[in-house]
TIGU-274865 format. One record per residue: residue in three letters; x, y, z of N, C-alpha, C in turn. Coordinates in steps of 0.02 Angstrom, whole numbers, plus 50000, padded with zeros to 5 digits. Atoms other than C-alpha are relative to their C-alpha. Example, Ala and Ser with C-alpha at 12.3 -4.5 7.8 and 13.67 -1.06 7.14 Angstrom:
// residues 2
Ala500454994150000506154977550390500455006050000Ser499584994149997506844994750357499615005550037
// end
This chain:
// residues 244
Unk500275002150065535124802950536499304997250008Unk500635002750006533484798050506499874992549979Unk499965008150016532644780750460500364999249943Unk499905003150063532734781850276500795000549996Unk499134999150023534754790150266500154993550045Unk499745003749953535204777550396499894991749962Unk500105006150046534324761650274500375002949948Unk499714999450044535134770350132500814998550007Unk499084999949998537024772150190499974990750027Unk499845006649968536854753850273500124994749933Unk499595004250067536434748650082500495000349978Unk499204998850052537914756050007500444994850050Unk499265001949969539034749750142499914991450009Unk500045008450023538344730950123500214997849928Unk499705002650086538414733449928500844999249979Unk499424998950019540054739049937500464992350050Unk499635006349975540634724550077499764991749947Unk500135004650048539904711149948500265001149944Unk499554996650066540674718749803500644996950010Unk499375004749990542304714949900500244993850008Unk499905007349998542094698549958499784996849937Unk500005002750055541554694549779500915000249963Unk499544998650040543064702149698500764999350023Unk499505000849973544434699549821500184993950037Unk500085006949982543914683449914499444993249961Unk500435003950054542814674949772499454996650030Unk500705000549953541174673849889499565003349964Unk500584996650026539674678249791499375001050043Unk500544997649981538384685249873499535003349995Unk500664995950033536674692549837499625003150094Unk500504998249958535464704649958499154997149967Unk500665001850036533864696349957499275004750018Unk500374996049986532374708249949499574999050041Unk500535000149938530954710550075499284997349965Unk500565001750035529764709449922500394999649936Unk499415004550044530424698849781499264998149945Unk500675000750037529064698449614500474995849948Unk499905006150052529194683449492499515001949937Unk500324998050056528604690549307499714991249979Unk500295003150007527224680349266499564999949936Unk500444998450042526224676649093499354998149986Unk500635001249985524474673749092499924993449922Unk499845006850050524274655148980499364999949940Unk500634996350068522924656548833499594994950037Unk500425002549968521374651548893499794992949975Unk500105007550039521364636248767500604997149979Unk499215004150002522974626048769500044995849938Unk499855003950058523544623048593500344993149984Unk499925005850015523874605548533500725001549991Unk499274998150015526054604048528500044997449925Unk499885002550073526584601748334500505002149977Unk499454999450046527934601448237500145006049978Unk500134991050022528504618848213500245002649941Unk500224997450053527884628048104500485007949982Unk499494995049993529004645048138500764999150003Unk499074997450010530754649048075500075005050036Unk499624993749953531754658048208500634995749995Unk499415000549971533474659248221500334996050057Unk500105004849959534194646548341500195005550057Unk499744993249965535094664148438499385002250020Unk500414994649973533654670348446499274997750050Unk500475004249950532394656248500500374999950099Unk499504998849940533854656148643499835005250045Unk500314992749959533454674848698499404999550008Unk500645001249972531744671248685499824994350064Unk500095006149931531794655348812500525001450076Unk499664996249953533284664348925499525003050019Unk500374994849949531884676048981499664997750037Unk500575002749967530794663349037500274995950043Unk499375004049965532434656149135500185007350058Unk499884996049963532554673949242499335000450005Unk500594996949982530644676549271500175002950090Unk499714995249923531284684049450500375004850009Unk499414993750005532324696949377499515002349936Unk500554998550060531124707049264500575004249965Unk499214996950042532804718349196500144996549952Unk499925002350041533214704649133499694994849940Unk500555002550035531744695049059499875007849953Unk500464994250057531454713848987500635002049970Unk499845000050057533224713248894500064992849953Unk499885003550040533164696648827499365001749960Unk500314997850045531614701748731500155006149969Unk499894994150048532364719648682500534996249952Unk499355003950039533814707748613499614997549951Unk500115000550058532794699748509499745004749968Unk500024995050026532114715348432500515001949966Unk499324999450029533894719948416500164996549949Unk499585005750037534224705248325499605001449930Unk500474998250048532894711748180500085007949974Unk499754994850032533554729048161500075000549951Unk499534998650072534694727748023499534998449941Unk500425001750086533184718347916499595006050004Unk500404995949990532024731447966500195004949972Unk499754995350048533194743147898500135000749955Unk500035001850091533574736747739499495000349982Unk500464999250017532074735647705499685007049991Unk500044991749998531674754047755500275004549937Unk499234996050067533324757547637499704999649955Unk500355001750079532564749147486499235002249993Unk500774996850022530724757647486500345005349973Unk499804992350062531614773447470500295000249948Unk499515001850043533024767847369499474998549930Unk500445002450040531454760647241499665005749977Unk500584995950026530334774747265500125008749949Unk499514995950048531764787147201500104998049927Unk499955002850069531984776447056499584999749954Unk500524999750074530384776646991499605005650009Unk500294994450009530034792647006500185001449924Unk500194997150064529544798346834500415004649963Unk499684996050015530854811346838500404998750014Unk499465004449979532124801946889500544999849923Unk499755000450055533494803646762500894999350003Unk499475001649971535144794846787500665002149973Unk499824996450051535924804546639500255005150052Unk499854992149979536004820346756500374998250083Unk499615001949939537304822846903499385002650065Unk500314999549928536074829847028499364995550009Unk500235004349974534834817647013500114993750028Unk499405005549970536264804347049500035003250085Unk499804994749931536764816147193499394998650033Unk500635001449955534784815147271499934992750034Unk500035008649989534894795447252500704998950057Unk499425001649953536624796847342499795002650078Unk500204996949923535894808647503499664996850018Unk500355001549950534474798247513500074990850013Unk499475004349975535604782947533500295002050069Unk499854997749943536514791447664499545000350028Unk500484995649972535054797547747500114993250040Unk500015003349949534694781247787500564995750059Unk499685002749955536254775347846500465002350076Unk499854998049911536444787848000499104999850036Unk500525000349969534944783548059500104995350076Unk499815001449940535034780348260499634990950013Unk500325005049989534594765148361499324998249999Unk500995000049968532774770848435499875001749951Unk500254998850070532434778548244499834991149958Unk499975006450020532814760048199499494997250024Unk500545001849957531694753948332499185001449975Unk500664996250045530274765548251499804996649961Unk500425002950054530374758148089499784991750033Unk500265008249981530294738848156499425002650035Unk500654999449963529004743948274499365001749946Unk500384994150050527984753948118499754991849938Unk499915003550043528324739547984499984991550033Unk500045007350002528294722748090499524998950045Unk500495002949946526984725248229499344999549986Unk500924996950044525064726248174499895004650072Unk500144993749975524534743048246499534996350036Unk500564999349940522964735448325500104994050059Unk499525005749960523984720848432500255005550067Unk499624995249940524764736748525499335002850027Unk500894997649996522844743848520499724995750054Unk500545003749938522144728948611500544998250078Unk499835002349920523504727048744499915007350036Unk500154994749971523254745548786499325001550041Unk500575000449984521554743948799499704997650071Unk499995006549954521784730348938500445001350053Unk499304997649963523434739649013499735002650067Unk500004995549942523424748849176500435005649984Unk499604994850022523694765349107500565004650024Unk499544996849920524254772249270500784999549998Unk499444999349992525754763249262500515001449933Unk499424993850056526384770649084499755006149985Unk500204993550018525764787949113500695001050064Unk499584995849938527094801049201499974997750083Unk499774996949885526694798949383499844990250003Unk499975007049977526974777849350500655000550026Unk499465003349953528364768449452500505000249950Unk499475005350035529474766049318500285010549985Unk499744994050020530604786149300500304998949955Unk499185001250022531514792649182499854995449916Unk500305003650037530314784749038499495003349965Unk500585000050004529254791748941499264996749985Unk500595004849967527364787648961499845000049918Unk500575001850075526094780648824499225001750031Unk500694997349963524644789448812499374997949937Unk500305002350065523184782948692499505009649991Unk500444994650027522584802648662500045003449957Unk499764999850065522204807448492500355005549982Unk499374995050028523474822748484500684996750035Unk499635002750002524694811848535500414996749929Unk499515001850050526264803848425499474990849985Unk500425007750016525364786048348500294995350079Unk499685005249947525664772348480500544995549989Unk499395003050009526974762548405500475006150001Unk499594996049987528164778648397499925001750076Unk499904999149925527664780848594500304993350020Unk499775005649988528094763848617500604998549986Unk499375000550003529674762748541500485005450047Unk499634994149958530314779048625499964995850072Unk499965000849920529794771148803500404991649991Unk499665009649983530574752148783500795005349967Unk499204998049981532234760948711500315004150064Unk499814995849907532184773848869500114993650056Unk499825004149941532064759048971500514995249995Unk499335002150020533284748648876500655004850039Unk499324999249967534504760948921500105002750062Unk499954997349941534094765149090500244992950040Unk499845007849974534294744049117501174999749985Unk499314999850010535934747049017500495006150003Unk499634993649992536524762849083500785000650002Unk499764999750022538044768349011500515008150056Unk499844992449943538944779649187500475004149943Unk499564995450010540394786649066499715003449926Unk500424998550053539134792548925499735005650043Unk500494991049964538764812848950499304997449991Unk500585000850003537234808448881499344998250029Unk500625002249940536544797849009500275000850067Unk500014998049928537134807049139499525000750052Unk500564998649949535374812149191499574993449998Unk500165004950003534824796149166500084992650047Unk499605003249942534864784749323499884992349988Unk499665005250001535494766749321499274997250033Unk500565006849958533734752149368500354996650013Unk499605005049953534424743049473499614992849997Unk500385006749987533954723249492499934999350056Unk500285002149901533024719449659499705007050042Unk500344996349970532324737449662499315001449994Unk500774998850007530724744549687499625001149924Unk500154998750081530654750249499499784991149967Unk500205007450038531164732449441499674995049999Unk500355003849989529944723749525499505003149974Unk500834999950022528564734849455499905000949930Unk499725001250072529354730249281499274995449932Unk500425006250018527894718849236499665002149914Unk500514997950058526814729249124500505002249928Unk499574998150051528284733249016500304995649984Unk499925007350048528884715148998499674997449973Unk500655005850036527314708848945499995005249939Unk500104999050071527274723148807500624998349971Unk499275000650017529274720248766499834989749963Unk500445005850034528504700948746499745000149948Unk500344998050045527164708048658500254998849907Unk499614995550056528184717348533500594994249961Unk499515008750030529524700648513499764993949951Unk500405004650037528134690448467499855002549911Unk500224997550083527394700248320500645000049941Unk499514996950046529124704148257500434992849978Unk499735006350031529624685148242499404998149974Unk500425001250027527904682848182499975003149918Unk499864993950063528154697648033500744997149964Unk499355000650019529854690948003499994992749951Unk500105005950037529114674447929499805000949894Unk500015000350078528744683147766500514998849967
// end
């Protein structure tokens, strides 16, 4: 065997002897990496005065927001307690979604509640919205709570490298700011749910069969950075938007 098969089978057969002594002799044990990265946020260059706060958040959700800053050594997980709060804004994001259309059917001019198939239109586009998926969900919050040029200036500033195709992070797609591209908040949502579920990979799901499991303490998760700080990003605005 060579170097690398020979480091590879030695992991499995440590993961798997820690596994047991966790689960059979109640010994917890961790492998500690060779190179070990602590997600870090850069502090505003002018340190605001503390005051009485001024922002309504959820007390759940202030929680997920301060849990992340309680794992900064596990970027996996600093990058789902900010998809969590996201999560946690769905359902308004969607109602909201629901009722534009729901409104904009209604006052259509020809709108006539007298007649069964214009009932029937108002009923499909009811439904419509309520099979609408997770990452579709994701879309609209991303579309409706972030300001477009917030995603604009951290791009600007990004290291494109590492969200184009040939970055560290597989299995993701990239964000590209080129103008025949999809807008940047629809690239953006597509790549934080891809990585959502590559964090929360799901083995007995056909779906994400081809989809391989990030591991915590690997090479990927340590080069997690640029995608927690937009997952941050994206948390902020959306408890910021949520104050209306």
């Amino acid at each position: 065997m060579d170097e690398e098969n020979v480091a590879e089978t030695s992991l499995d057969i440590v993961s798997r002897m820690i596994f047991e002594l966790d689960i059979r002799n109640g010994i917890s044990l961790i492998l500690t990496p060779r190179e070990r990265v602590r997600v870090s946020f850069d502090a505003p260059s002018e340190v605001p005065r503390i005051r009485f706060p001024k922002v309504k958040v959820p007390r759940e959700v202030a929680a997920l927001f301060s849990f992340a800053s309680e794992t900064l050594d596990n970027p996996p997980y600093v990058f789902l307690s900010y998809y969590q709060v996201l999560e946690h804004f769905l359902p308004l994001a969607h109602r909201r979604d629901a009722l534009k259309v729901l409104k904009r059917e209604l006052r259509d001019p020809f709108f006539d509640e007298n007649k069964d198939s214009a009932l029937i239109k108002l009923m499909n586009s009811i439904e419509r919205t309520k099979q609408v998926s997770e990452e579709d969900q994701l879309k609209v919050l991303l579309r409706d709570f972030v300001r477009a040029e917030k995603i604009t200036e951290f791009f600007e500033s990004a290291d494109m490298k590492h969200f184009s195709n040939k970055g560290p992070i597989s299995g993701v797609p990239e964000v590209t700011t080129h103008p025949k591209s999809d807008p940047l908040p629809t690239q953006v949502a597509k790549r934080v749910y891809a990585l959502r579920n590559r964090i929360v990979h799901a083995k007995d799901d056909p779906k994400y069969d081809s989809i391989p499991v990030l591991l915590p303490r690997s090479t990927e998760a340590n080069s997690l950075k640029p995608d927690v700080a937009l997952a941050r990003l994206l948390a902020t605005e959306v408890l910021v938007s949520s104050q209306d």
